[in-house]
C-alpha positions in Angstrom: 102.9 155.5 117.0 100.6 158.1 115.7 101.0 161.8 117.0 97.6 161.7 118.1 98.0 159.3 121.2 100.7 161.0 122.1 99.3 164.5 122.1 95.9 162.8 124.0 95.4 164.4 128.0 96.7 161.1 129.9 96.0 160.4 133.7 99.2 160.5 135.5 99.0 157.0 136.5 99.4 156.0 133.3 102.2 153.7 132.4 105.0 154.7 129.9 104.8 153.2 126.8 107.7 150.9 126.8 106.1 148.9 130.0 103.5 147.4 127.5 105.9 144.9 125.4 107.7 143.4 128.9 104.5 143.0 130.4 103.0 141.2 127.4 105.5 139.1 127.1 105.5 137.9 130.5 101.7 137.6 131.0 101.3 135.1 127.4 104.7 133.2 129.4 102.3 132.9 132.5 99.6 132.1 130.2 101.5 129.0 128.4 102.9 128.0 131.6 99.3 127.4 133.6 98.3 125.6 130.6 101.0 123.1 130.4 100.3 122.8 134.0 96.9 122.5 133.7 96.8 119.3 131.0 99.7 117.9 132.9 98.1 117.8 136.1 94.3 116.6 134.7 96.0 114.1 131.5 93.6 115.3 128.9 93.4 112.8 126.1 94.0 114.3 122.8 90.6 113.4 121.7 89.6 116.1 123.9 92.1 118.6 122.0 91.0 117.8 118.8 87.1 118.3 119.7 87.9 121.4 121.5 89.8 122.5 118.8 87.5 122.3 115.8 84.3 124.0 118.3 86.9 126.6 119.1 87.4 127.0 115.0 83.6 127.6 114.2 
């Protein structure tokens, strides 16, 4: 990390720096998860992946 973030005047509720990769991880884990949950509770056809899909690509 640059010296310049860590010389920067911080409010002290700011989390230490080592919080931020643990916390990632787990929030993309939660992300993946409600979205496995979400197409297996609605049964999206993958017609509907593909179209999202190539609008999502533009």
């Amino acid at each position: 990390m640059n010296d310049w973030y860590s010389n920067l005047n911080r409010p002290p509720l700011t989390p230490p720096n080592w919080i931020f990769g643990p916390v990632w991880t787990v929030l993309y884990i939660m992300i993946a998860l409600s979205l496995i949950l979400y197409v297996r509770q609605t049964r999206l056809a993958p017609v509907y992946w593909a179209y999202a899909a190539i609008i999502l690509h533009q």
